[in-house]
Backbone as ProteinMPNN parsed JSONL, in Angstrom:
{"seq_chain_A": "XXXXXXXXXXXXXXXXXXXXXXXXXXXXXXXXXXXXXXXXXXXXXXXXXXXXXXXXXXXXXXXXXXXXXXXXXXXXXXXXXXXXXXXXXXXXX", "coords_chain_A": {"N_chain_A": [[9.793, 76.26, -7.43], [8.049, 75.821, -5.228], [6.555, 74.904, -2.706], [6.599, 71.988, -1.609], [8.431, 69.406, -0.771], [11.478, 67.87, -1.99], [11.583, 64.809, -1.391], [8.614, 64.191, -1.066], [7.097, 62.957, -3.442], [8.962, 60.637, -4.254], [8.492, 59.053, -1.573], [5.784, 58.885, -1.341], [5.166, 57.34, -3.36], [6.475, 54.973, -3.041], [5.472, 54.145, -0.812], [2.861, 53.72, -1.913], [3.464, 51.708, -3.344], [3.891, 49.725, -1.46], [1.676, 49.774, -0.124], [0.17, 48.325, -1.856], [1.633, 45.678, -2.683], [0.857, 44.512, 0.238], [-2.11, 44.268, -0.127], [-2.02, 42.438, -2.486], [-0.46, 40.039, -1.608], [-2.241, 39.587, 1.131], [-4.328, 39.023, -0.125], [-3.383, 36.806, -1.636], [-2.008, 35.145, -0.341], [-3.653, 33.514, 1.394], [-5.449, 32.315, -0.32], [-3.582, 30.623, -1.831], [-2.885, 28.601, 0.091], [-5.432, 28.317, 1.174], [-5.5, 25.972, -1.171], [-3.632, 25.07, -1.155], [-4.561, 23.098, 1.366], [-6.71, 21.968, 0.084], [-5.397, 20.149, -1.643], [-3.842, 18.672, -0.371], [-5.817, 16.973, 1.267], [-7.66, 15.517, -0.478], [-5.302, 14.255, -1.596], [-5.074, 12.387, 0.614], [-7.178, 10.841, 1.282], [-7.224, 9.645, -1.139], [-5.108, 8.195, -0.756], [-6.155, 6.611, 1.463], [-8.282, 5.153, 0.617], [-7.018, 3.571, -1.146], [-5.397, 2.351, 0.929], [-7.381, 1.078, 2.08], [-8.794, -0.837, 0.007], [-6.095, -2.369, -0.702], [-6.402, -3.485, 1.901], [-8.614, -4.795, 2.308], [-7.867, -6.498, -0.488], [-6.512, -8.048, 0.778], [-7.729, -9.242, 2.612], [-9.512, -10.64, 1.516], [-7.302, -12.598, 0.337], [-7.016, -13.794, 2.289], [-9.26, -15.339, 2.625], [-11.508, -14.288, 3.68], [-14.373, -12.785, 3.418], [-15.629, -9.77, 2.707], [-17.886, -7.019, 1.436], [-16.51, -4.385, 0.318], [-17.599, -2.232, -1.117], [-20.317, -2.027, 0.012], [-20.287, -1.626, 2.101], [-19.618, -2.642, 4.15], [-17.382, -2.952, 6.938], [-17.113, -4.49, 8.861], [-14.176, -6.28, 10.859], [-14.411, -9.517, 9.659], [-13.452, -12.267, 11.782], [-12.194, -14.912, 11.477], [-13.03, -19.228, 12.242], [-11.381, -19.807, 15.313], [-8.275, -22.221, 15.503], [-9.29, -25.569, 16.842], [-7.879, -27.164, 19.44], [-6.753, -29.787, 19.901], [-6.353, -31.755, 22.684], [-3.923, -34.455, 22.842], [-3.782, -36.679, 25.317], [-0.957, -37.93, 27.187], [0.459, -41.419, 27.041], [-0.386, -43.655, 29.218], [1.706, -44.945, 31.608], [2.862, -47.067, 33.457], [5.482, -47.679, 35.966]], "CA_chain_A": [[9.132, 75.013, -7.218], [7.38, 75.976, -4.078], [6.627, 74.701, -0.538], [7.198, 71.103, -1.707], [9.701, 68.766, -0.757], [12.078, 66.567, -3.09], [11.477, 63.443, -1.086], [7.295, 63.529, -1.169], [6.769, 62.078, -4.485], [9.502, 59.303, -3.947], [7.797, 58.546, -0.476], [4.542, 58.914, -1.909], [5.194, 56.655, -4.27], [7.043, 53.762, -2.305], [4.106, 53.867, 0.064], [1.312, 53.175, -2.722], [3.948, 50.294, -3.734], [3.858, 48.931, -0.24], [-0.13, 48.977, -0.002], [-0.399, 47.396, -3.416], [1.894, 44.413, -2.118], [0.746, 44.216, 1.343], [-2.975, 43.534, -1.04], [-1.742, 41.375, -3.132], [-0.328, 39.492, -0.185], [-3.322, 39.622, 1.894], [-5.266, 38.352, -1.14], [-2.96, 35.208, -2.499], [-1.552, 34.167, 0.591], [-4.498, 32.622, 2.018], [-5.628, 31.375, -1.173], [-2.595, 29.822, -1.497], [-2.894, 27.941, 1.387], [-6.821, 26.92, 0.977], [-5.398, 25.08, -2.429], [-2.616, 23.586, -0.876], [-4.814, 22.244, 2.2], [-7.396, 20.877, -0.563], [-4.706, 19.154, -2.247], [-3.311, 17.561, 0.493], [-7.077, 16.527, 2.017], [-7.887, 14.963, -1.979], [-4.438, 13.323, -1.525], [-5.029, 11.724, 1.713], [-8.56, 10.101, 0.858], [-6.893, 8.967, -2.478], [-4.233, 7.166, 0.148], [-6.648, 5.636, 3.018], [-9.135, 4.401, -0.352], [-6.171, 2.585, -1.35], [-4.99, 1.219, 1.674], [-8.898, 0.513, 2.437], [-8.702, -1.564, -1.202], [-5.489, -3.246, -0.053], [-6.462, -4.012, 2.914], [-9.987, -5.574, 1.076], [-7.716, -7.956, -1.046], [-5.626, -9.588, 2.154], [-8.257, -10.426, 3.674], [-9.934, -11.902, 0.351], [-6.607, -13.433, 0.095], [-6.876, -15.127, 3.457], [-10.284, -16.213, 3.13], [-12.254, -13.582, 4.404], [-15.175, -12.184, 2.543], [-16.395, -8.427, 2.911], [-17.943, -6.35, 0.474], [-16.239, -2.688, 1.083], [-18.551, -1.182, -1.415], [-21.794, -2.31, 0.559], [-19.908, -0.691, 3.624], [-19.336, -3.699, 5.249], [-15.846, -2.553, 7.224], [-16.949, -5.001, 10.251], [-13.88, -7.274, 10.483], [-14.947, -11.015, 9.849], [-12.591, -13.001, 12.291], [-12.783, -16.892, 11.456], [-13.297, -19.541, 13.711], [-9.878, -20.435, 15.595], [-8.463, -23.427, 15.166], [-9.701, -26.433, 17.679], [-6.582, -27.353, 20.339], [-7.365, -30.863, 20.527], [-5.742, -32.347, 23.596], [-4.125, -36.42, 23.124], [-2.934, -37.258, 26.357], [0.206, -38.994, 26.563], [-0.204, -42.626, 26.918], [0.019, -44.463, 30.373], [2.628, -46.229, 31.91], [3.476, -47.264, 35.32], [6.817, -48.249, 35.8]], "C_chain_A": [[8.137, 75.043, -6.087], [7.733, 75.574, -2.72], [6.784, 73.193, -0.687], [8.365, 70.389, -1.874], [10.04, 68.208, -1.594], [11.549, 65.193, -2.499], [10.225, 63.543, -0.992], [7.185, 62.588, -2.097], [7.516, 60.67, -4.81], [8.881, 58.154, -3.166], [6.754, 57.8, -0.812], [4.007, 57.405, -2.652], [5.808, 55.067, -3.969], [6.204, 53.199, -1.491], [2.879, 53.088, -0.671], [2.349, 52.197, -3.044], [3.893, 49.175, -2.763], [2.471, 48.295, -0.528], [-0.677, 48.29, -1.128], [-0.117, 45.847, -3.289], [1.502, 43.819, -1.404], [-1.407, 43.734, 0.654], [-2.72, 42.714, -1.638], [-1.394, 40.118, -2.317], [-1.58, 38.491, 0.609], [-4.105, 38.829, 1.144], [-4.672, 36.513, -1.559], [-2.849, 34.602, -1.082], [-2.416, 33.199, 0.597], [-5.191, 31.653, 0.961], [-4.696, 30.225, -1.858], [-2.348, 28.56, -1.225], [-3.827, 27.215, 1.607], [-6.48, 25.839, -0.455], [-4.446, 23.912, -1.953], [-3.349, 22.244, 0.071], [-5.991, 21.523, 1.296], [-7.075, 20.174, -1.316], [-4.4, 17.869, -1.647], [-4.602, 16.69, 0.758], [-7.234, 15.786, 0.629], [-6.676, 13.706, -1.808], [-4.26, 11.992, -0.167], [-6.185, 10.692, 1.734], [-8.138, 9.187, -0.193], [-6.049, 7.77, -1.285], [-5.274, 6.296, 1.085], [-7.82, 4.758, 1.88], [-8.068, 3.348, -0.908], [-5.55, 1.572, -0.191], [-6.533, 0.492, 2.299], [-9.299, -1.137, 1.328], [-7.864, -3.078, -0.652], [-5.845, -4.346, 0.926], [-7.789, -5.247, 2.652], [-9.249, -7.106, 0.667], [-6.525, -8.603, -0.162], [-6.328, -9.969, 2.371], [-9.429, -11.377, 2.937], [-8.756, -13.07, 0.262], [-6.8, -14.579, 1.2], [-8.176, -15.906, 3.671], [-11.756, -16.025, 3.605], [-13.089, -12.993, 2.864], [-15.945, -11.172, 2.671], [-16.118, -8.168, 1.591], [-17.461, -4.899, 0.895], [-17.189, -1.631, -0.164], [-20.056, -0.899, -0.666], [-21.327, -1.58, 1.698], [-20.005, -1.641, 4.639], [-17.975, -3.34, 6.013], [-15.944, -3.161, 8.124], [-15.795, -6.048, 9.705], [-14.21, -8.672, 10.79], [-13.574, -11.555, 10.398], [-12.904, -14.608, 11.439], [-12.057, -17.749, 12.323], [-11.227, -19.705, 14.112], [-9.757, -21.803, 15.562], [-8.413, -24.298, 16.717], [-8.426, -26.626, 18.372], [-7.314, -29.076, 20.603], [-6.231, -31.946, 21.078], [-5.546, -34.341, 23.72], [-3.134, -36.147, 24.573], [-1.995, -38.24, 26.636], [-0.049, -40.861, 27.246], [0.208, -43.059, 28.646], [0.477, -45.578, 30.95], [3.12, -46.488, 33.608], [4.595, -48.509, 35.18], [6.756, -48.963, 37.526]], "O_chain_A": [[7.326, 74.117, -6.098], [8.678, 75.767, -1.954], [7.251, 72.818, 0.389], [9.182, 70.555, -2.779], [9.14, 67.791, -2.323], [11.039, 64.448, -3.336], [10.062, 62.406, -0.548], [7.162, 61.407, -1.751], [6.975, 59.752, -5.427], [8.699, 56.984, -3.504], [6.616, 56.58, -0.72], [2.994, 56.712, -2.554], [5.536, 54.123, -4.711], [6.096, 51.979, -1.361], [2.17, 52.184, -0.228], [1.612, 51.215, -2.952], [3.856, 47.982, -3.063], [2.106, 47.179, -0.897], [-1.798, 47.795, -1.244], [-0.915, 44.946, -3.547], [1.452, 42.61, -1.631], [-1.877, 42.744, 1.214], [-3.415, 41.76, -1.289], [-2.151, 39.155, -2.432], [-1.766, 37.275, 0.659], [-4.631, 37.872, 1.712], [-5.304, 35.465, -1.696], [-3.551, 33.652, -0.735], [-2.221, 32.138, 0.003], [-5.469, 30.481, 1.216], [-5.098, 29.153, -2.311], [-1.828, 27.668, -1.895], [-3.778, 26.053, 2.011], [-7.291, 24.943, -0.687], [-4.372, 22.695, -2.121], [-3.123, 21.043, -0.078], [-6.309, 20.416, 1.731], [-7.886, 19.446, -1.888], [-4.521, 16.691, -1.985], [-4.439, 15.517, 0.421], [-6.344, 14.957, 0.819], [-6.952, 12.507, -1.86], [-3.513, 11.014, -0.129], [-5.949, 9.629, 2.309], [-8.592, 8.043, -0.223], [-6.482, 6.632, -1.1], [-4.916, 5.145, 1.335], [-8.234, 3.684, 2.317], [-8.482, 2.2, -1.076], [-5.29, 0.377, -0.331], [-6.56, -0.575, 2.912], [-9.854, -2.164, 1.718], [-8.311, -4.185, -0.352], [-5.692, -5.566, 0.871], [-7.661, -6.452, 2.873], [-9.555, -8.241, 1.033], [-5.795, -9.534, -0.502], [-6.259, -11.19, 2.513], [-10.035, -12.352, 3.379], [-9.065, -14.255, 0.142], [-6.761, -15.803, 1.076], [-8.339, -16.801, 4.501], [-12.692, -16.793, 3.829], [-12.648, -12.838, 1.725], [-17.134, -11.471, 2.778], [-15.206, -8.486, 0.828], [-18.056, -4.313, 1.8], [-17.36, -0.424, 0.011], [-20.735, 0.125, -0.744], [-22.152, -0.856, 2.255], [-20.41, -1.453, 5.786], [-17.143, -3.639, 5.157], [-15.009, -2.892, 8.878], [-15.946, -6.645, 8.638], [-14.302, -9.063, 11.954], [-12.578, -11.399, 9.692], [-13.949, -15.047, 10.957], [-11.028, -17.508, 12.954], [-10.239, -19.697, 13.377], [-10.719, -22.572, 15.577], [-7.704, -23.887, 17.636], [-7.571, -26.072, 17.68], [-8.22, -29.357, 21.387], [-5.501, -32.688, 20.421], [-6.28, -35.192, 24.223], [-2.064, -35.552, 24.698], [-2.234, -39.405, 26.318], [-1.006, -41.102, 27.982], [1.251, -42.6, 29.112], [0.038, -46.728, 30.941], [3.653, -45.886, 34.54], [4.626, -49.618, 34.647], [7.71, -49.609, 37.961]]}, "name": "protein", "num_of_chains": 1, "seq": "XXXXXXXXXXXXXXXXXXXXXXXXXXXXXXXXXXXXXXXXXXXXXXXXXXXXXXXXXXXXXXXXXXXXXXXXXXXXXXXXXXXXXXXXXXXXX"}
């Protein structure tokens, strides 16, 4: 058989299985990872457009009138209500 060992071609061969994984690896992980973080980022816009919506029809409910497609997002306060002071009546005892 020669000057070769029994254990090269095992080695050999466990090694190119490593660097095939440690590629494969290297390759998905990160893609992976950019899918998950553009899922989440898609899912989070979908959430703050809805509570943006929500938030839209309270304050139609209460009275208030913004357009949120025109990009109105200033909130309209309305006026407060007047405090109007009766003074209690006068008596001298």
């Amino acid at each position: 058989m020669g000057s070769a060992k029994s254990w090269a071609i095992p080695v050999g061969v466990l090694a190119g299985l490593c660097v095939v994984c440690l590629a494969f690896i290297w390759w998905y992980i990160p893609r992976l990872y950019n899918r998950g973080i553009q899922s989440d980022m898609k899912r989070v816009q979908v959430d703050k457009a809805e509570r943006a919506r929500e938030a839209a029809a309270m304050r139609e409910a209460n009275g208030e009138s913004i357009d949120l497609e025109a990009g109105d997002a200033a909130v309209v306060t309305p006026e407060p209500a007047k405090f109007k002071y009766t003074p209690p009546a006068y008596t001298a005892y």
